[in-house]
MITOR-135462 format. One record per residue (C-alpha): z, x, y; residue number from 1. Coordinates in steps of 0.02 Angstrom, whole numbers. Each point is the difference from the previous one (the first is absolute). Layout:
N
+--------+--------+--------+-----+
:      z :      x :      y : pos :
+--------+--------+--------+-----+
:      Z :      X :      Y : NUM :
...
+--------+--------+--------+-----+
***
This chain:
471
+--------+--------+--------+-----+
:      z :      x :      y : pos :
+--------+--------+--------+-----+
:      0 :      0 :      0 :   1 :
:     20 :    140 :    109 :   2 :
:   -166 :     59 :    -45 :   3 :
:    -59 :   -156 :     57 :   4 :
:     96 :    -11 :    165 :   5 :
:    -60 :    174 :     50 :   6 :
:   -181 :    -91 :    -53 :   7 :
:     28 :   -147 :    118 :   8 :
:     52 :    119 :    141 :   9 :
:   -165 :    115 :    -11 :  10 :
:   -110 :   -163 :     -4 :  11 :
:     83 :    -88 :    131 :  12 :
:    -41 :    151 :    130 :  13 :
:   -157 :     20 :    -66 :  14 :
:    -30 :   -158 :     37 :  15 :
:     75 :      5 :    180 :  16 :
:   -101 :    109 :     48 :  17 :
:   -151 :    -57 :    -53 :  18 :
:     33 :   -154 :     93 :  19 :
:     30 :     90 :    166 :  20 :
:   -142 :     77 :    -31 :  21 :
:   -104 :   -176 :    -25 :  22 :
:     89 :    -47 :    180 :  23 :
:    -82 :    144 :     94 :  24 :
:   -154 :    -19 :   -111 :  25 :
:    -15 :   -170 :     69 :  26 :
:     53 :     22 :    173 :  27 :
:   -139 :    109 :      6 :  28 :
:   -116 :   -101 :    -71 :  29 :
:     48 :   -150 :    121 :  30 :
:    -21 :    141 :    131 :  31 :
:   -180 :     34 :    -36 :  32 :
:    -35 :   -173 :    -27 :  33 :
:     46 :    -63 :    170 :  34 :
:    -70 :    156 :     84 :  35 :
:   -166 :    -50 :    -91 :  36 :
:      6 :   -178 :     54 :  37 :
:     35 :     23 :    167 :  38 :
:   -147 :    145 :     19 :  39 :
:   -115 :   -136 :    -80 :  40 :
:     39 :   -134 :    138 :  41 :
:      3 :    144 :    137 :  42 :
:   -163 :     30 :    -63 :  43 :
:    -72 :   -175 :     21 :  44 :
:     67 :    -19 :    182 :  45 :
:    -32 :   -176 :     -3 :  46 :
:    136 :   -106 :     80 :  47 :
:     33 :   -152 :   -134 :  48 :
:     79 :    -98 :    139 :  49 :
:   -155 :      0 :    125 :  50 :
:   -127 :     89 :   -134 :  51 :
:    -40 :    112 :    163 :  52 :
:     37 :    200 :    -46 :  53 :
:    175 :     60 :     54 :  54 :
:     -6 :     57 :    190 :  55 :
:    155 :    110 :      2 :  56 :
:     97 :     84 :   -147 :  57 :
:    169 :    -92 :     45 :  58 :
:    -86 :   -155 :    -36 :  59 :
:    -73 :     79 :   -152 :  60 :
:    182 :     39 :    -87 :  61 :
:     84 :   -154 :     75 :  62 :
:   -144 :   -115 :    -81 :  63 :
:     26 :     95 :   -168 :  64 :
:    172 :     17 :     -1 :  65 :
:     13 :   -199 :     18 :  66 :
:    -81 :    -21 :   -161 :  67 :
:     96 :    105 :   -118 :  68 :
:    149 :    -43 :   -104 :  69 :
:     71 :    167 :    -66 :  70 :
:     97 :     -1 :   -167 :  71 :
:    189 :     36 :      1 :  72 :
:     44 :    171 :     46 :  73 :
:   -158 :     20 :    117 :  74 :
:    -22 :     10 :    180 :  75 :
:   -153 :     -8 :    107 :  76 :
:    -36 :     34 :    183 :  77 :
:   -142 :     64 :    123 :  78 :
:     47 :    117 :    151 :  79 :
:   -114 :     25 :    165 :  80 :
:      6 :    155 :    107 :  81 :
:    147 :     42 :    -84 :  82 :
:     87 :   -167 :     22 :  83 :
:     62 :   -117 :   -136 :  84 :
:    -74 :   -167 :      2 :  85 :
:    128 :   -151 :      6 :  86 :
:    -60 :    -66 :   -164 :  87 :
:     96 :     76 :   -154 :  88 :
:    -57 :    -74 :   -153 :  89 :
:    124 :     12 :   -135 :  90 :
:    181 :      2 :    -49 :  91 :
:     51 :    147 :     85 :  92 :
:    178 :     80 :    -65 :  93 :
:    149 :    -56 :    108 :  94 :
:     23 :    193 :     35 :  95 :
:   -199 :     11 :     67 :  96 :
:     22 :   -143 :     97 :  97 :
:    119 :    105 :    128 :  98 :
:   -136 :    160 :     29 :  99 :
:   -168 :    -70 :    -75 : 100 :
:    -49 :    167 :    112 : 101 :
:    -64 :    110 :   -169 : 102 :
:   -133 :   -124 :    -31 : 103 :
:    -78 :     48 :    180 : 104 :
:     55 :    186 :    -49 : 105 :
:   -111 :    -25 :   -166 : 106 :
:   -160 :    -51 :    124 : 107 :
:     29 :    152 :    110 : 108 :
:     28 :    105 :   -188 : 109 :
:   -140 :    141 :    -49 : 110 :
:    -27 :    -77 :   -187 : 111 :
:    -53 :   -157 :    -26 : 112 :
:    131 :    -40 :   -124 : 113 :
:    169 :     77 :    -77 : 114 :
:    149 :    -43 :    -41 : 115 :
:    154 :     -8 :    119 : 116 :
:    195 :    -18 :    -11 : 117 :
:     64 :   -150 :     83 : 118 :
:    152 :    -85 :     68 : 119 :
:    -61 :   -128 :   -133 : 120 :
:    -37 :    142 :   -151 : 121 :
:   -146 :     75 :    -72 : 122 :
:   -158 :    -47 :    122 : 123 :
:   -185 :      7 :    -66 : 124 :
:   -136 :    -25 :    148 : 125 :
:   -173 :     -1 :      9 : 126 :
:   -105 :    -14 :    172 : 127 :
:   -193 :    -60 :     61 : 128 :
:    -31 :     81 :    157 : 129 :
:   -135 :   -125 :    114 : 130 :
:   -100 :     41 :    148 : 131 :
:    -96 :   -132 :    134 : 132 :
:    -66 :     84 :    159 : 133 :
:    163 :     58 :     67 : 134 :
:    115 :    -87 :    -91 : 135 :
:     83 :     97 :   -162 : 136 :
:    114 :    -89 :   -122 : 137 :
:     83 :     11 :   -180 : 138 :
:     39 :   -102 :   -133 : 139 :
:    151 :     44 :    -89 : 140 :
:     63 :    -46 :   -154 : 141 :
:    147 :     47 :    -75 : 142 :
:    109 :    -52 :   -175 : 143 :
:    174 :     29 :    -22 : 144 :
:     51 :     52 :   -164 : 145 :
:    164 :    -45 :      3 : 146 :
:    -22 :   -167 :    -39 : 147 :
:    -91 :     47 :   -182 : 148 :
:    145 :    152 :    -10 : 149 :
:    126 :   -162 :    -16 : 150 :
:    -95 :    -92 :   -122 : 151 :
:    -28 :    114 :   -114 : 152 :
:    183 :     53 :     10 : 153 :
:     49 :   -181 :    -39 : 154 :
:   -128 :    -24 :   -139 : 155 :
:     96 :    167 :    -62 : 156 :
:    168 :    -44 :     24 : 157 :
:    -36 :   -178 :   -101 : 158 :
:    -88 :    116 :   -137 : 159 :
:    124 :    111 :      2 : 160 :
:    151 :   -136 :    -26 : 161 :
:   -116 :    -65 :   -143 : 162 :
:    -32 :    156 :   -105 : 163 :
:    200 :     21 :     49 : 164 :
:     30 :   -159 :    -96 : 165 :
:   -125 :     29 :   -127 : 166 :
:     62 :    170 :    -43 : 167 :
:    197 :    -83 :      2 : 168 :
:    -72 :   -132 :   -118 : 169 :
:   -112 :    117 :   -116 : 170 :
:    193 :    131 :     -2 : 171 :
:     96 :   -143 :    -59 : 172 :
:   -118 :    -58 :   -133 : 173 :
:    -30 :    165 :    -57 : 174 :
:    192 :     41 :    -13 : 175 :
:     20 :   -154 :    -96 : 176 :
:   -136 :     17 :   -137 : 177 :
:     24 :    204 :      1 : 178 :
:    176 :    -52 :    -41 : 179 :
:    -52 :   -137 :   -132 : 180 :
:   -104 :    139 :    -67 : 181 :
:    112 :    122 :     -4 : 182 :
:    150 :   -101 :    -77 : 183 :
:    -49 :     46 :   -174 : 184 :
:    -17 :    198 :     32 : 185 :
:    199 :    -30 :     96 : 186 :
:     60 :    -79 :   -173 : 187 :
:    -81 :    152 :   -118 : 188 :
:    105 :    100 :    107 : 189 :
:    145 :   -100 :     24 : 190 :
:    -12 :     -2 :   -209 : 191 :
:    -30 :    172 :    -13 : 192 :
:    147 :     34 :    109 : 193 :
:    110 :   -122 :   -109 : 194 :
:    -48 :     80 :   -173 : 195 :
:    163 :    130 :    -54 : 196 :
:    -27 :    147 :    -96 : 197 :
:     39 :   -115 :   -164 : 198 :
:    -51 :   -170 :     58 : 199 :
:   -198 :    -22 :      4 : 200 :
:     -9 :   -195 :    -34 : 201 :
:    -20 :    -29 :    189 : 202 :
:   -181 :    -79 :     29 : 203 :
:   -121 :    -62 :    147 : 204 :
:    -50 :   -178 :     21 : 205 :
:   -185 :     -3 :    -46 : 206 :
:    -95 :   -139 :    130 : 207 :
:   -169 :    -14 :      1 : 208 :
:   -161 :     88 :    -53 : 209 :
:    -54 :    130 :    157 : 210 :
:     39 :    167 :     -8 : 211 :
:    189 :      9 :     52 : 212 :
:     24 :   -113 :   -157 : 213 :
:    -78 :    124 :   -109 : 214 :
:     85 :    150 :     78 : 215 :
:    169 :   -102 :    -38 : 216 :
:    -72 :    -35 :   -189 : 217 :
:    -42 :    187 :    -17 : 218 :
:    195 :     67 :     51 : 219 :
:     74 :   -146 :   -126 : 220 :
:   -102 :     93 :   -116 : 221 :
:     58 :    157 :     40 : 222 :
:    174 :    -78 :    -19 : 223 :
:    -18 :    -55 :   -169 : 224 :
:    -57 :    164 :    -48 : 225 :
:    130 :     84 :     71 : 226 :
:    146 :   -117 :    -72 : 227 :
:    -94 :    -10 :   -177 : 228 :
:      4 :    210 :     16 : 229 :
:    169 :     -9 :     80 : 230 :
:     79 :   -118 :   -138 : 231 :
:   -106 :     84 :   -139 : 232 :
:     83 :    175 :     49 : 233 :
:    164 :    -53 :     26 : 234 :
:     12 :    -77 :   -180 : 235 :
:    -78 :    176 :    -55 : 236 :
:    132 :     93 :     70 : 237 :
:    117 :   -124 :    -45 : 238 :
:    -45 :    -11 :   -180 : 239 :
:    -38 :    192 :      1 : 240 :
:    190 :     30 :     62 : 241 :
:     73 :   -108 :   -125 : 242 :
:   -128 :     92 :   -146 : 243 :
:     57 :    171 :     62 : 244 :
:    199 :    -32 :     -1 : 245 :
:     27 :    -61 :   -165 : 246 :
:    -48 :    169 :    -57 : 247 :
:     74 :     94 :    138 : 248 :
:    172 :    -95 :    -31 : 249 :
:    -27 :     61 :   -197 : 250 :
:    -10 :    165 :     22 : 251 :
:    155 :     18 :    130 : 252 :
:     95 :    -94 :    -93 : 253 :
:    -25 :    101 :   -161 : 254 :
:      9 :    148 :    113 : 255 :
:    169 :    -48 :     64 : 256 :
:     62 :    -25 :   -169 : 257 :
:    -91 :    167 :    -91 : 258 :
:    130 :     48 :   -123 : 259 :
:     52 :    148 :    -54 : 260 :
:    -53 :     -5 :   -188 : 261 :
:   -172 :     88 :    -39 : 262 :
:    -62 :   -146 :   -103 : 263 :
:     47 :   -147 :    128 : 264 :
:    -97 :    123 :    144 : 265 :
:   -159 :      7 :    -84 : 266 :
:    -10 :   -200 :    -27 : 267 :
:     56 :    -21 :    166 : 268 :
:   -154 :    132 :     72 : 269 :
:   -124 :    -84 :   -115 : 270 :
:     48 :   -142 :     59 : 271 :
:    -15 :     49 :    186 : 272 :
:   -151 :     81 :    -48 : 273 :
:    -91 :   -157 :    -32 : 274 :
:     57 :    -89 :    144 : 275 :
:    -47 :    136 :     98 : 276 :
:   -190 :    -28 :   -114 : 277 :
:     30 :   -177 :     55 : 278 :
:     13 :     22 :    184 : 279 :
:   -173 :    171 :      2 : 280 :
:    -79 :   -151 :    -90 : 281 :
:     33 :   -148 :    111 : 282 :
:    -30 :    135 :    176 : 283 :
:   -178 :     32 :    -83 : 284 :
:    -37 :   -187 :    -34 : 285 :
:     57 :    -42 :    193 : 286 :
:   -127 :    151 :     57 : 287 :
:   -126 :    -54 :    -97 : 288 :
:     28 :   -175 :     73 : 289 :
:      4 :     72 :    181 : 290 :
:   -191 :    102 :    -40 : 291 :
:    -64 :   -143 :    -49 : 292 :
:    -15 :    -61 :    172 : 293 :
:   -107 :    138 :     44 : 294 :
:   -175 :    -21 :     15 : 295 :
:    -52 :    168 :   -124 : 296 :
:    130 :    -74 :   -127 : 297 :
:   -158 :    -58 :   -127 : 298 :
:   -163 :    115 :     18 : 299 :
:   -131 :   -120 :    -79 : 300 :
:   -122 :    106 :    -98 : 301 :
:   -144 :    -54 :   -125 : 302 :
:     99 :     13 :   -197 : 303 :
:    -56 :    -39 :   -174 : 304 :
:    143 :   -130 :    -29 : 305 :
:    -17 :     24 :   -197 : 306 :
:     39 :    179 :      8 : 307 :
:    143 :    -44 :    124 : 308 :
:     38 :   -141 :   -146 : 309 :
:      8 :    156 :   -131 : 310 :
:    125 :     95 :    119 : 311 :
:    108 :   -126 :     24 : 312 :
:     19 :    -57 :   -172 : 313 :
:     32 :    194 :    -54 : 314 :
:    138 :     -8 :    127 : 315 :
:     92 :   -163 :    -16 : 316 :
:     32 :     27 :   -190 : 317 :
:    148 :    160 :     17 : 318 :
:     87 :   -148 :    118 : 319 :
:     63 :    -78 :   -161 : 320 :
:     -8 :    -51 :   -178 : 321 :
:   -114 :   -146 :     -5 : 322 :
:   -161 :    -53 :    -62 : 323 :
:   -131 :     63 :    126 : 324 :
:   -162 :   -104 :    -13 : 325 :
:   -172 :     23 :    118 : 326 :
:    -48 :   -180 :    -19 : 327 :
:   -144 :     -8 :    152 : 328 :
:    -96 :    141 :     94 : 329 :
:   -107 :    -25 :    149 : 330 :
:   -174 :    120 :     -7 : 331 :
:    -46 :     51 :    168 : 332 :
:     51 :     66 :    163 : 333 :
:    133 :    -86 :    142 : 334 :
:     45 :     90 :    135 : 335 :
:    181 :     31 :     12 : 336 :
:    150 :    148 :     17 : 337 :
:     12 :     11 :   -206 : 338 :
:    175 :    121 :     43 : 339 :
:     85 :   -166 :     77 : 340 :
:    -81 :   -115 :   -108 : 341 :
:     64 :    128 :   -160 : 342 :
:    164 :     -3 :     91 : 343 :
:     11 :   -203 :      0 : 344 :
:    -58 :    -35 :   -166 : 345 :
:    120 :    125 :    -86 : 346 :
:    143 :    -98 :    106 : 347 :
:    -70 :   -145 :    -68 : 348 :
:      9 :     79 :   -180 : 349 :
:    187 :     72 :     58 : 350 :
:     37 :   -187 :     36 : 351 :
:    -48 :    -55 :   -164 : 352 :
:     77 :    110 :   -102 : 353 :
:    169 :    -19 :    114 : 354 :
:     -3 :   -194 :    -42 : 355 :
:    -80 :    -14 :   -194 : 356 :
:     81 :     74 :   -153 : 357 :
:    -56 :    165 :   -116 : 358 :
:   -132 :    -45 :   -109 : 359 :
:    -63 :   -149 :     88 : 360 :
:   -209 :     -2 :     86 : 361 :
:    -30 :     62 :    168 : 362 :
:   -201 :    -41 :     26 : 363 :
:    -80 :     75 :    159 : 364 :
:   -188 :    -46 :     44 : 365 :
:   -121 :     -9 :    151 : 366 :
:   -148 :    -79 :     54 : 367 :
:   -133 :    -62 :    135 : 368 :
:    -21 :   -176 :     85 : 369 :
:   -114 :    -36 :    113 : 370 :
:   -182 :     87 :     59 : 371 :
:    -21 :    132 :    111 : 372 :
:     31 :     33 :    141 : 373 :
:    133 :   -121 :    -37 : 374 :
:     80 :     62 :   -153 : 375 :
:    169 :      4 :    -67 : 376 :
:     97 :    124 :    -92 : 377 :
:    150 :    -74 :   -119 : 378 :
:    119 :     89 :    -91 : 379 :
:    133 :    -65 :    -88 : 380 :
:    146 :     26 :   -126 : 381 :
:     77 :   -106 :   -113 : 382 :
:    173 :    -11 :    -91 : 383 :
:     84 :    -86 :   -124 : 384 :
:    184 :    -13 :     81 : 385 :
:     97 :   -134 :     76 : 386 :
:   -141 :    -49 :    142 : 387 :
:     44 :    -34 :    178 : 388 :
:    105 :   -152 :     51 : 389 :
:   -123 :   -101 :    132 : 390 :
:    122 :     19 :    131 : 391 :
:    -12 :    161 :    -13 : 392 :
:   -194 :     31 :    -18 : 393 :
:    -21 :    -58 :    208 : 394 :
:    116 :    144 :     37 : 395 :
:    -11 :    150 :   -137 : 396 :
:   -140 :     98 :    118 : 397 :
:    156 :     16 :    149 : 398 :
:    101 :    150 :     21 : 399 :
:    170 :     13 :    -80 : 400 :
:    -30 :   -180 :   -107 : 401 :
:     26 :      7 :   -183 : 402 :
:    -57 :   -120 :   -120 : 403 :
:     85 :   -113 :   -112 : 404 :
:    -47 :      9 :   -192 : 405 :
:    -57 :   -192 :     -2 : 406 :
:    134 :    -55 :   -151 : 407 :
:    131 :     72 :    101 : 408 :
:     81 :     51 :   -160 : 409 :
:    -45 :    195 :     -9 : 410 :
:     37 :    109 :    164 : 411 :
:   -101 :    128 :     61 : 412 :
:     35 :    157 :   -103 : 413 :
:    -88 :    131 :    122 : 414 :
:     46 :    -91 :    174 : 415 :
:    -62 :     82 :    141 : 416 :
:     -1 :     15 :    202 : 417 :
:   -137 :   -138 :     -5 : 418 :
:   -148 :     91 :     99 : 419 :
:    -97 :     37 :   -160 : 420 :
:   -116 :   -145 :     23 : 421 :
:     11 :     21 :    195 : 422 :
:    -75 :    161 :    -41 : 423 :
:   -138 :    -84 :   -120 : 424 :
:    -35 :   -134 :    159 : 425 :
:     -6 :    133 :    137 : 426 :
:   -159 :     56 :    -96 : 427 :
:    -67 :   -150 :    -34 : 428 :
:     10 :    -43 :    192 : 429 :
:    -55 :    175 :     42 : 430 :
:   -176 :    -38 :    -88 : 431 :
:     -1 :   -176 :     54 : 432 :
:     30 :    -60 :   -135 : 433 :
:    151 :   -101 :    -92 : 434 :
:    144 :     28 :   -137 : 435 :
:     54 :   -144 :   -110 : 436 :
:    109 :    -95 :   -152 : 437 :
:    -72 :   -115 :   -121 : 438 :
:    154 :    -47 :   -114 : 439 :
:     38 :   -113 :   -136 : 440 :
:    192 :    -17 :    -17 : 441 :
:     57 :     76 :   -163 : 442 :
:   -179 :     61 :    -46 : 443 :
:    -42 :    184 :    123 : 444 :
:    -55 :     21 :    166 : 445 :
:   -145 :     65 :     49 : 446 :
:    -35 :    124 :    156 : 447 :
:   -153 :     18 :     97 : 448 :
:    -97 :     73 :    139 : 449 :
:   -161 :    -76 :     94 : 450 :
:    -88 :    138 :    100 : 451 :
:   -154 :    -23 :     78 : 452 :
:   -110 :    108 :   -103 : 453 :
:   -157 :     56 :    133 : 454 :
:      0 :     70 :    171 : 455 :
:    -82 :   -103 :     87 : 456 :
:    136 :   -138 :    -41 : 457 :
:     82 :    -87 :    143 : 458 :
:    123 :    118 :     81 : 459 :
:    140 :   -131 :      6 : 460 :
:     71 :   -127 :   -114 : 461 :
:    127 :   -113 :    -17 : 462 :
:    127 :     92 :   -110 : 463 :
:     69 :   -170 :    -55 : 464 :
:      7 :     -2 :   -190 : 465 :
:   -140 :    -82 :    -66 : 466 :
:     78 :    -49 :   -150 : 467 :
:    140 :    -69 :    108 : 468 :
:    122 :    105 :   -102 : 469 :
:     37 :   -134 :   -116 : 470 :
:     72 :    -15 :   -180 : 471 :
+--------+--------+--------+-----+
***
């Protein structure tokens, strides 16, 4: 609005002075004019009253001047020999009307026109000199510019009170609707300033459809991230503290109470040995965890999966004493990190073997869905334990959550910190792809990847378990 103001100021004397500058154009003008006029009748010489020619130049003015009606602002009048004739036509100024002695000052002038300062302002005069015989006379006509000077300082004062308004009209609607406009962009800060350093539940009113509405749907966003990665890293370090002091608590108690006899000491530093096992292993599953949110945790590379199928049934069968079977192999290529995929499957393997009994079938098997470029990679595993209560299945894939054998009547015999399968999902979601369950109570589980299997496959899918994780 100042902007404006400063606008309205530059065109307003612009336009003052191009209006003063019309008034002297026109006095001018009227100037010549007259002048012209009165040189064409001079020129006739024809008396209209008698239609004889003029005998003297008095009579030659006075007979002229008698028929003119000057305009406002404009005077007319004929001197003789120096001497002003009685018969002033015009409104001449009240301060003129005192010493009307410039106009015969004009007649006696070297110019024929000019422009003079005057008792009455700014004078513009023009003159016809006229000769008869003897007799010498002038016409003189003169326009005070005074009288346009006011008018165009009214018509600026009246445009100037306008634009005044306007501009005090225009300020007040503008402060209103820049306010309406800005009212959402004062709440996101009046919510950012509300939100703690543990309370990010605090959101902005969404109105509308422009573009503050979608810069208020955009920071709820970025709220719900942060309080989904706020609450999900809390319960980490919650759940890791809790993980890490049930061992810690183990081996200072024991330590407290080491005894003295030599036998007692070295079942009390095995013991503390494996807790201290316990706790290397549960630090490397929580690091592994934490590198899986970098982007070089997976390096995708082109790899014969039934080679990769060989390798990882050679290596799953030292994890215990079951019956290892290679029911399904997929021929051909995917394009995946075979290292992290090894490294899920034989936790996949580690989980069955952890939750069937010695002797029983493990079966482990891959294949393809799907066409390229849109192919799938799915490995799987599948044991003949308890299964997976449903419950359960919705949840296995979190960090620190241990399943349930579904009768409920055996317990977990190798019972761990409950990021093995975190571990096996952090892969899956670092190849966009998904980890899930299929369990029939009483009758196995089985465990599976989906990976996308070529690179030109979308770079982002829905991790959601497409098996819904259920029994």
């Amino acid at each position: 609005m100042l902007t404006t103001f400063l606008l309205l100021v530059v065109v307003l004397v612009t336009a003052r002075n191009l209006l003063l500058r019309d008034v002297n154009t026109r006095a001018n003008a009227d100037i010549a004019q007259e002048a012209d006029e009165f040189r064409t009748f001079a020129a006739e010489g024809v008396d209209p009253t008698t239609t004889q020619p003029f005998t003297s130049v008095e009579r030659l003015l006075e007979t002229y001047l008698l028929r003119q009606s000057p305009i406002e602002g404009e005077v007319m009048v004929g001197v003789v020999d120096g001497t002003q004739l009685g018969g002033i036509r015009g409104n001449l100024p009240a301060p003129m009307a005192a010493d009307p002695s410039l106009f015969t000052a004009t007649a006696a002038a070297d110019r024929t026109s000019g422009v003079v300062t005057s008792a009455a302002g700014e004078m513009r005069w023009g003159r016809v000199d006229v000769e008869s015989g003897a007799d010498r006379g002038s016409f003189v006509v003169a326009a005070f510019t005074e009288v346009g000077r006011a008018g165009v300082d009214r018509t600026m004062r009246t445009i100037a009170a306008v634009s005044l308004a306007g501009l005090a009209l225009t300020t007040g609607v503008a402060y209103l609707v820049a306010g309406r406009i800005l009212l959402p962009v004062r709440t996101v800060r009046a919510v950012a300033a509300d939100i703690g350093e543990s309370d990010l539940t605090a959101r902005v009113p969404v109105e509308g459809r422009d573009d503050i509405a979608a810069l208020a749907e955009t920071f709820n966003d970025m709220l719900d991230r942060l309080e989904h990665a706020y609450t999900t890293q809390r319960q980490f370090v919650d759940d890791a503290g809790h993980e890490l002091r049930t061992p810690i608590t183990v081996v200072r108690g024991h330590l407290e109470l080491l005894s003295e006899d030599p036998e007692e000491r070295r079942r009390t530093l095995a013991l503390v040995d494996s807790e201290l096992n316990r706790m290397g292993r549960l630090v490397s599953d929580l690091l592994m965890l934490a590198k899986a949110e970098q982007p070089d945790f997976v390096v995708r590379r082109p790899v014969d999966i039934a080679q990769t199928m060989l390798d990882i049934e050679s290596k799953v069968q030292p994890l215990g004493e079951r019956r290892w079977h290679l029911m399904e192999v997929a021929e051909g290529t995917a394009w995946i990190d075979a290292q992290r995929v090894t490294q899920a499957m034989l936790q996949l393997a580690a989980n069955a073997v952890a939750h069937s009994a010695d002797g029983t079938t493990v079966q482990l098997g891959s294949r393809f869905t799907g066409t390229e470029p849109d192919r799938t990679l799915s490995l799987w595993i599948s044991d003949q334990g308890p299964g997976v209560a449903p419950e359960d299945a919705r949840v296995i894939f979190e960090r620190f959550r241990r399943g349930r054998p579904a009768d409920s009547s055996g317990a977990d015999r190798r019972a761990g910190a409950g990021l093995g399968l975190a571990i096996v999902r952090a892969i899956a979601d670092a190849h966009h792809g998904s980890a899930w369950v299929r369990s029939v109570p009483g009758d196995g589980a089985t465990f599976g990847l989906d990976l996308p299997a070529d690179p030109g496959y979308p770079a982002h899918r829905d991790t959601a378990d497409p098996h819904e994780r259920k029994g």
